[in-house]
N, C-alpha and C positions, 0 to 999 in steps of 0.2 A: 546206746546210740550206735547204727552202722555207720562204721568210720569207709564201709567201700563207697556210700553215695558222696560223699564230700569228694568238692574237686580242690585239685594241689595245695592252691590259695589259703581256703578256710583248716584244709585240714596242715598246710606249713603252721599259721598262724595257732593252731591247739598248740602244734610242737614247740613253736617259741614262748608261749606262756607256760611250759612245762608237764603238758600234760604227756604223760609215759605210754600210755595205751597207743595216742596217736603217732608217737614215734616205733614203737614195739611194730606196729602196723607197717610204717616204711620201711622197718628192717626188716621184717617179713616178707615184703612183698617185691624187693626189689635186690635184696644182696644176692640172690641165686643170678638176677641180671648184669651183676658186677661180677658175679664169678664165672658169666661165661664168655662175659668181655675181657677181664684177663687172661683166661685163655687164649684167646688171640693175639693177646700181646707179650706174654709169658710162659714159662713152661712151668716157673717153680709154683707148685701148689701151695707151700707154707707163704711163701710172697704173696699171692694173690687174696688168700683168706688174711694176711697180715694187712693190706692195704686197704682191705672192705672193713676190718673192727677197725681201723685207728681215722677214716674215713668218716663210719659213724659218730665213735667218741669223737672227733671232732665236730661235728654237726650235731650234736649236745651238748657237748660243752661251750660251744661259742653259736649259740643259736640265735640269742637276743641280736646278734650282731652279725649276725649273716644273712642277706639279702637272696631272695628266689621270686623272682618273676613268674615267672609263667608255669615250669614244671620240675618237679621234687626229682624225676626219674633224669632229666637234663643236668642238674645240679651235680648231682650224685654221679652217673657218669662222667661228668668232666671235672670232679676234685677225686673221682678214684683214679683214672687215667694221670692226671696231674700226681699226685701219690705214688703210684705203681710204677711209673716211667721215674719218678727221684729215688726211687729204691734201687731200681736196677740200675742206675747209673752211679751209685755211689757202688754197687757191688762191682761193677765193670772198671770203676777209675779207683775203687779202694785196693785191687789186686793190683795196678802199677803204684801207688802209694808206699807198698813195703819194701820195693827195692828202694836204696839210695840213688839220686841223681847221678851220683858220683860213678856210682859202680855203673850204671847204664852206657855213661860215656866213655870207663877204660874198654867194653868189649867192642866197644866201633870199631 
C-alpha cells in the first residue's frame, strides 16, 4: 500500500494500532521539517536532532493515547518546539543552578 495517498487521519489511525511502516513514513517525511525549525530556534545541532528522536519515541510510545486532529505535520511541530524550548531552558537555568544562592548574594 502507498502510505503517500492516505491523509493524516487514516494514516495517524495505522500509527496508533501499531503499524511501523506508517510511522517509519512520518519520520521520514517530516524530521528533516523539525530540523529546520530548530534551526531557527537553536543553534545546538546535537539539541535539535535530540529533541526530533525523543519527539518521535514519544509519539510511539504513548500513541494509543495521543490525540491528532487534523494534521501529523501540526502535531509534531508543536510537541518538538514544546520539547526543544524545555531543553534549552533547563540548559540556560541549569548553568545558574551550580552556583549556591549563598555565594551569589556574598558578591552583591
Amino acid at each position: 500500500m502507498d502510505l503517500s495517498n492516505l491523509d493524516d487521519l487514516t494514516l495517524w489511525d495505522k500509527i496508533v494500532s501499531g503499524d511501523e511502516r506508517a510511522f517509519e513514513y512520518v519520520y521520514t517525511n517530516y524530521s528533516e521539517d523539525l530540523y529546520r525549525y530548530g534551526q531557527r530556534l537553536c543553534k545546538e545541532r546535537t539539541m535539535i536532532e535530540d529533541s526530533i528522536h525523543d519527539v518521535f519515541f514519544y509519539v510511539w510510545y504513548r500513541r494509543k493515547k495521543l490525540k491528532v486532529k487534523d494534521s501529523i505535520k501540526f502535531y509534531l511541530l508543536k510537541a518538538f518546539k514544546w520539547d526543544l524550548v524545555k531543553k534549552m531552558s533547563q540548559i540556560q537555568g541549569g548553568s545558574n543552578d551550580r552556583v549556591p544562592k549563598k555565594k551569589i548574594q556574598e558578591k552583591v
